[in-house]
Backbone as ProteinMPNN parsed JSONL, in Angstrom:
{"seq_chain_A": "XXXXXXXXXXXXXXXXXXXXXXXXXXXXXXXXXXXXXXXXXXXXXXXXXXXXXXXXXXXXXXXXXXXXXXXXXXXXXXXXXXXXXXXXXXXXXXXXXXXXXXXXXXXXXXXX", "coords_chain_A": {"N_chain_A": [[-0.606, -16.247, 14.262], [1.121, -13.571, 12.591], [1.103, -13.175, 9.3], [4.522, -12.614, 7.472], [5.468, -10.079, 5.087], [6.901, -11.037, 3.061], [5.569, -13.168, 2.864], [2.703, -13.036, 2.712], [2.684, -11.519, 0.124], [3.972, -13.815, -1.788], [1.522, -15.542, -1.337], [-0.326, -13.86, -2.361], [0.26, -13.457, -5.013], [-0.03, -16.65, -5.15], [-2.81, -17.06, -5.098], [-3.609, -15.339, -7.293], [-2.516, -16.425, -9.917], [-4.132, -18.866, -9.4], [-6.863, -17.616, -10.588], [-6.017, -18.078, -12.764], [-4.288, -16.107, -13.965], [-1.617, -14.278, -15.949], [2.15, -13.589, -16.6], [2.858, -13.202, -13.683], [4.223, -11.694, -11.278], [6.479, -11.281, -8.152], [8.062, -8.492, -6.774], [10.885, -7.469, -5.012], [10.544, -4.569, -2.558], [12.693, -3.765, -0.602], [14.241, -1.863, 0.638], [14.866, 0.059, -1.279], [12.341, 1.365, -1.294], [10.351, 3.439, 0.762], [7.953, 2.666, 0.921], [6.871, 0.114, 0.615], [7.003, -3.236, 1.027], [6.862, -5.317, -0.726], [5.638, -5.782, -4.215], [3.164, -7.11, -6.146], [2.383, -8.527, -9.168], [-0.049, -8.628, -11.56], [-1.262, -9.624, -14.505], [-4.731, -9.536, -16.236], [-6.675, -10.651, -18.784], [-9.035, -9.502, -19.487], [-11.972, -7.821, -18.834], [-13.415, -8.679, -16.884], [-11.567, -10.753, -15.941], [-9.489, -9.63, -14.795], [-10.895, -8.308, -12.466], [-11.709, -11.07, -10.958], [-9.27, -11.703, -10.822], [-8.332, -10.103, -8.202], [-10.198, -10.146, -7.207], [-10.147, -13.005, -6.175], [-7.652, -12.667, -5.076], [-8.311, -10.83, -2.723], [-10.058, -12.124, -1.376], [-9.081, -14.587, -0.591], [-6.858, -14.001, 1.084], [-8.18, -12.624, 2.88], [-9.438, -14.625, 4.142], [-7.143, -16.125, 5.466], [-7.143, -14.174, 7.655], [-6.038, -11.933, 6.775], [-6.566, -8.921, 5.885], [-7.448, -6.121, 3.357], [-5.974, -2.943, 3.354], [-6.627, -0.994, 1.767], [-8.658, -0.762, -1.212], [-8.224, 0.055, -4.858], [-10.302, 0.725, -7.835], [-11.742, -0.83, -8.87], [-13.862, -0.192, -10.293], [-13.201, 0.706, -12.942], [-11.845, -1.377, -13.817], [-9.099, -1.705, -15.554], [-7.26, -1.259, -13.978], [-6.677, -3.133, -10.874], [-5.751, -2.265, -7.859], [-4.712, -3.251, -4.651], [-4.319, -3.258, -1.559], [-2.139, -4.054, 1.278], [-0.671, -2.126, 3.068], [2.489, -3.12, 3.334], [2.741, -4.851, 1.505], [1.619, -4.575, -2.016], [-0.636, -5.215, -4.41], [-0.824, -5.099, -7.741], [-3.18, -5.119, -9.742], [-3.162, -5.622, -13.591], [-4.733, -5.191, -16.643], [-4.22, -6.134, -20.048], [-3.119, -4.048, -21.818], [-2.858, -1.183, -19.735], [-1.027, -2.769, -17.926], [1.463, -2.297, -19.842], [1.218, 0.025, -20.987], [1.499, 1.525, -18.084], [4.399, 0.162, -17.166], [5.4, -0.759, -14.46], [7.77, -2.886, -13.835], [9.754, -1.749, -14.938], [9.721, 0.474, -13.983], [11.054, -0.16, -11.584], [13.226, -1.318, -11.755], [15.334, -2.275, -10.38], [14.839, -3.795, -8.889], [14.874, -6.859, -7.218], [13.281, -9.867, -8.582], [10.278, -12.428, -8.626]], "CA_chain_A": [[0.548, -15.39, 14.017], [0.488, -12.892, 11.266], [2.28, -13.29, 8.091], [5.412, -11.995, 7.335], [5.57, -9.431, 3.684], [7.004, -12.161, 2.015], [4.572, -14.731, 2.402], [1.618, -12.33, 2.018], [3.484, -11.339, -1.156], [3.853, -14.969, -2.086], [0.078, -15.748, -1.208], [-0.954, -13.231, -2.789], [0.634, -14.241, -5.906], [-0.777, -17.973, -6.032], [-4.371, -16.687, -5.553], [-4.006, -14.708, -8.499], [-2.429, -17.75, -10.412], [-5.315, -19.409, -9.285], [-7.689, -17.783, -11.648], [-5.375, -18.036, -14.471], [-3.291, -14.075, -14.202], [-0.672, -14.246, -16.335], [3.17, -12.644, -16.079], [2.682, -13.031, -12.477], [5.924, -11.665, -10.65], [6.596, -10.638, -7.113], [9.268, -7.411, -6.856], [11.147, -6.929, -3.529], [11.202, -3.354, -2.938], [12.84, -3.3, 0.705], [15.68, -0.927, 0.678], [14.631, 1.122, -2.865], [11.959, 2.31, -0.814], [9.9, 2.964, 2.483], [6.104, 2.718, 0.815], [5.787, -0.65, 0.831], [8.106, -3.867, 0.91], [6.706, -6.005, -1.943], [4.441, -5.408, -5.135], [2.9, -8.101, -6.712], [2.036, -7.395, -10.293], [-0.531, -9.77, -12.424], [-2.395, -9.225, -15.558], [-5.821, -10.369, -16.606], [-6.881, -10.657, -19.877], [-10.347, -9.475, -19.517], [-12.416, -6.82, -17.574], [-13.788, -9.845, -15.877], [-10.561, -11.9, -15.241], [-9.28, -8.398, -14.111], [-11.762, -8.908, -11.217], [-11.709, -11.978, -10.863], [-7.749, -12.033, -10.06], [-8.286, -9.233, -7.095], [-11.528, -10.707, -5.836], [-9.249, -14.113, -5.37], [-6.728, -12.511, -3.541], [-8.651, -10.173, -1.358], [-11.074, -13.189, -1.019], [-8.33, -15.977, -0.193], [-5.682, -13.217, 1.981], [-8.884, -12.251, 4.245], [-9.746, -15.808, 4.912], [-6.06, -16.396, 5.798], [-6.795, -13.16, 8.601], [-5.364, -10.504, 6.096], [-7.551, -7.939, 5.315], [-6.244, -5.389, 3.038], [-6.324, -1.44, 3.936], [-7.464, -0.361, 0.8], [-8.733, -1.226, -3.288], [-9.231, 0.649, -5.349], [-9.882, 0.751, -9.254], [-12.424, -1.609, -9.305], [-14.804, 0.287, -10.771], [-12.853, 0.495, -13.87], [-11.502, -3.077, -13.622], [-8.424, -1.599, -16.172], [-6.098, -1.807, -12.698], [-6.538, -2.463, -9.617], [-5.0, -2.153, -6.896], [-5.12, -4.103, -3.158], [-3.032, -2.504, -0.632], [-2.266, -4.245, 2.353], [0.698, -1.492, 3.174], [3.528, -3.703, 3.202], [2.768, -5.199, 0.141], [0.757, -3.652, -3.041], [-0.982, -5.923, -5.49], [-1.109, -4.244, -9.069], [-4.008, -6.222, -10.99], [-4.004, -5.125, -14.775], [-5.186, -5.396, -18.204], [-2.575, -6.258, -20.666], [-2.817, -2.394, -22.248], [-2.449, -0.548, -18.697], [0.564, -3.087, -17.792], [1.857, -2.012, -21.222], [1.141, 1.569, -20.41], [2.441, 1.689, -16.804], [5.206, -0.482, -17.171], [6.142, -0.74, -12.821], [8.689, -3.729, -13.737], [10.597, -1.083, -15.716], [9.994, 2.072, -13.243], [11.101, -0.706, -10.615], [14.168, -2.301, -12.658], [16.494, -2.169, -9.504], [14.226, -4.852, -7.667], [14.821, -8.624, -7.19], [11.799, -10.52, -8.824], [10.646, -13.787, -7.936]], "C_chain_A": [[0.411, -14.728, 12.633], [1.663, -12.985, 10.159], [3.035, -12.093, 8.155], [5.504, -11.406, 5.563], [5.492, -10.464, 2.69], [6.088, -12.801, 1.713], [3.193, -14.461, 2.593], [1.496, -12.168, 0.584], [3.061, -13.047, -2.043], [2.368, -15.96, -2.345], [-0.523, -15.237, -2.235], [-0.847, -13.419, -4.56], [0.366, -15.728, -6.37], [-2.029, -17.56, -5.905], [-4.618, -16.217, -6.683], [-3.704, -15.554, -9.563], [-3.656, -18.691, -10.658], [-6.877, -18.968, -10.447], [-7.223, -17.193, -13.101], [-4.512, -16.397, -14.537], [-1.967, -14.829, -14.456], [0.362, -13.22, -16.068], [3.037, -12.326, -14.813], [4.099, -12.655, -11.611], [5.534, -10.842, -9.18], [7.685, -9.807, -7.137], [9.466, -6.947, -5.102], [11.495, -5.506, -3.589], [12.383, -2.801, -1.477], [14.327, -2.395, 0.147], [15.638, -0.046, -0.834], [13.467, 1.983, -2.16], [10.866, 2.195, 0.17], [7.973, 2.81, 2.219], [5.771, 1.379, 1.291], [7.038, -2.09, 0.84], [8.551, -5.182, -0.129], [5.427, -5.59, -2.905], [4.3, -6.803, -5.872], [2.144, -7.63, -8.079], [1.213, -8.726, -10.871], [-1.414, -9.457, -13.592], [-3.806, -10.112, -15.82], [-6.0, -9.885, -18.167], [-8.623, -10.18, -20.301], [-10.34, -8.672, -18.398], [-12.708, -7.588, -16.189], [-12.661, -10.663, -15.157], [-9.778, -10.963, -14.611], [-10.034, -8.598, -12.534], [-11.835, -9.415, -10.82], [-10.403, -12.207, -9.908], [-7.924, -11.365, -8.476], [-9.213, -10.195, -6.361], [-10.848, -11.662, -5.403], [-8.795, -13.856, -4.6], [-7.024, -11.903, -2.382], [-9.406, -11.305, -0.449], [-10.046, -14.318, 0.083], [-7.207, -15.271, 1.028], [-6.885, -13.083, 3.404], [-9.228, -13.588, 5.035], [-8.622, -16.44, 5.83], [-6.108, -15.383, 7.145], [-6.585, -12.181, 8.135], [-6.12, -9.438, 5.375], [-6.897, -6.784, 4.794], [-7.305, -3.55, 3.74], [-7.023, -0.948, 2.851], [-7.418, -0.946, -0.524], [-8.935, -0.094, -3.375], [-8.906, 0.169, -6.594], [-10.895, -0.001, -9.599], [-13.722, -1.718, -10.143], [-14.772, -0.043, -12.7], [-12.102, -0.992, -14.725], [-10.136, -2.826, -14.79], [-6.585, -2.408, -15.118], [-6.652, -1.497, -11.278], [-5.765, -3.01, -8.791], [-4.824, -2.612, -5.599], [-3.895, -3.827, -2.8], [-3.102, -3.21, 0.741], [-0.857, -4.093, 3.157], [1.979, -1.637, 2.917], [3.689, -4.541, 1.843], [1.157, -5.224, -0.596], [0.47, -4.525, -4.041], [-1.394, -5.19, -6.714], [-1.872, -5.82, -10.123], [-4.441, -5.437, -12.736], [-4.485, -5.37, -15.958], [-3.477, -5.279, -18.928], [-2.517, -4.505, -21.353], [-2.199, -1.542, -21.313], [-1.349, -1.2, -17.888], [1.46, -2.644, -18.766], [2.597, -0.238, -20.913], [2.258, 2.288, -19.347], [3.896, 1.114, -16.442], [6.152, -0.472, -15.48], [7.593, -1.456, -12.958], [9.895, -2.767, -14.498], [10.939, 0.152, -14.752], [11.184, 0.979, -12.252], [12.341, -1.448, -10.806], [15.076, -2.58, -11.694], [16.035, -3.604, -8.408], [14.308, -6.271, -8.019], [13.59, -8.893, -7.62], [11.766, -12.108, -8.744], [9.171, -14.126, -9.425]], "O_chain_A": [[-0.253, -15.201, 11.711], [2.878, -12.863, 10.312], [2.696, -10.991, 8.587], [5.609, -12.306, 4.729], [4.631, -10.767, 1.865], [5.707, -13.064, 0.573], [2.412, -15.41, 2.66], [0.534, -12.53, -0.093], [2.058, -13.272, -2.721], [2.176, -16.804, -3.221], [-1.196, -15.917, -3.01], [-1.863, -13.502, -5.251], [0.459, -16.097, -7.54], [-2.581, -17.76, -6.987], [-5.677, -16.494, -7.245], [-4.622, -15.582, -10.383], [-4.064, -19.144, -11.727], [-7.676, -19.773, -10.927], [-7.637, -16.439, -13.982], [-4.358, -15.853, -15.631], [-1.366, -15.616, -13.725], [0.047, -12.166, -15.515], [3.075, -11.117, -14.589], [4.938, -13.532, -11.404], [4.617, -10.032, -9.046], [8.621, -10.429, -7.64], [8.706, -6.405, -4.299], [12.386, -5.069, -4.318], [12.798, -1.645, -1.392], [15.156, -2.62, -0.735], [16.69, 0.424, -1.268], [13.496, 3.201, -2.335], [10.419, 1.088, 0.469], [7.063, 2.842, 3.047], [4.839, 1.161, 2.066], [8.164, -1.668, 0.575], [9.608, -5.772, -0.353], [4.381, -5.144, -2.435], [5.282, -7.497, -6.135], [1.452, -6.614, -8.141], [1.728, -9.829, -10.687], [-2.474, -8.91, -13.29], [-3.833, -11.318, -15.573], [-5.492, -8.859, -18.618], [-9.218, -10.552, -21.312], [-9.547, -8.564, -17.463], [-12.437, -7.341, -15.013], [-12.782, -11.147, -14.031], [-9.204, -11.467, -13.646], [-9.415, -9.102, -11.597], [-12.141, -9.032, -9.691], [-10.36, -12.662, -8.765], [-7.65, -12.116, -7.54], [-9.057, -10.81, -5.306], [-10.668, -11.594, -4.187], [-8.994, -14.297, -3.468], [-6.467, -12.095, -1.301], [-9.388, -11.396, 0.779], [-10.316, -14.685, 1.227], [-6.745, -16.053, 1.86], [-6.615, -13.342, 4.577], [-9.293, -13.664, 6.262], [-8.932, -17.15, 6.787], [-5.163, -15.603, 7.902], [-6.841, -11.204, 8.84], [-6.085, -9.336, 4.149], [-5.945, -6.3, 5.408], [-8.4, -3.223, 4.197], [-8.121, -0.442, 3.078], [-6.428, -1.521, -0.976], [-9.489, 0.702, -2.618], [-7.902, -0.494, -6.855], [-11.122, 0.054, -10.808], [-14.382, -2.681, -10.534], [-15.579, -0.585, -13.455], [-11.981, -1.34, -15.899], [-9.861, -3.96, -15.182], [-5.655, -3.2, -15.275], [-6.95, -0.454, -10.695], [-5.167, -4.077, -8.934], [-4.694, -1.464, -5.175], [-2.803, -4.0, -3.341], [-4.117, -2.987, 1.4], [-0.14, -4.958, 3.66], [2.678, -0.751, 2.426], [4.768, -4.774, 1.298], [0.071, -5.607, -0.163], [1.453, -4.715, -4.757], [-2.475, -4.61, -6.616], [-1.472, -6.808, -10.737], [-5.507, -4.914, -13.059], [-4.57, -6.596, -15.884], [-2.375, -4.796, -18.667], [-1.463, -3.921, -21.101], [-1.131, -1.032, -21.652], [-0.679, -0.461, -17.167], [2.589, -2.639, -18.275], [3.68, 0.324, -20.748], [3.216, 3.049, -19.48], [4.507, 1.587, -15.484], [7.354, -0.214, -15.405], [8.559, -0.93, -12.406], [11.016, -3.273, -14.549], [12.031, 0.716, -14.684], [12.32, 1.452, -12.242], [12.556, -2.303, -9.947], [15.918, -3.342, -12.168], [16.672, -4.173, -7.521], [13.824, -6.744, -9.047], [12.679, -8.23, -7.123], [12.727, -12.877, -8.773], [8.745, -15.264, -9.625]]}, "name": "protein", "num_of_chains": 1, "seq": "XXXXXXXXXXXXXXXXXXXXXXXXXXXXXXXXXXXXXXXXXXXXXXXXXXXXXXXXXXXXXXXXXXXXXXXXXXXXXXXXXXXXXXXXXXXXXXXXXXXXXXXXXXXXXXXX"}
């Protein structure tokens, strides 16, 4: 049976835990808007632990069945990104969380 947002969301969030991503928060966006229904946001502290966090979760979500639709960013390892429609994993560097500030564009959303 296939996971439900949440507990993709939720998953997706201890994998990245898992190799240490700090300020880890999940943001419900259902009813603010129709892209996607959770974002998971995590920083790494490194180009490498940047990588590291994504490769976990794409690594540990696909083994679970969940394969995401699209990365990208990984090139630059500043942010990236793992989309698996319904919910959007934002992996970044502490400068480009800084930068982008989502938890601020996003201030209307429950966080867990």
């Amino acid at each position: 049976m296939a996971m439900t947002s949440e507990e993709r969301a939720a998953r997706a969030a201890e994998f990245a835990l898992s190799k240490k991503a700090e300020d880890v928060i999940s943001m419900e966006l259902k009813g603010l808007t129709s892209t996607c229904d959770y974002f998971v946001i995590a920083t790494g502290t490194s180009d490498v632990q940047v990588k590291a966090i994504a490769d976990a979760v794409v690594e540990g979500l696909t083994e679970m069945g969940e394969k995401p639709w699209h990365v990208e960013g990984s090139e630059g390892k500043r942010w990236i990104l793992v989309d698996y429609v319904d919910v959007v994993v934002h992996v970044f560097n502490e400068e480009a969380r800084d930068y982008y500030q989502l938890e601020r564009l996003w201030g209307d959303a429950p966080t867990r």
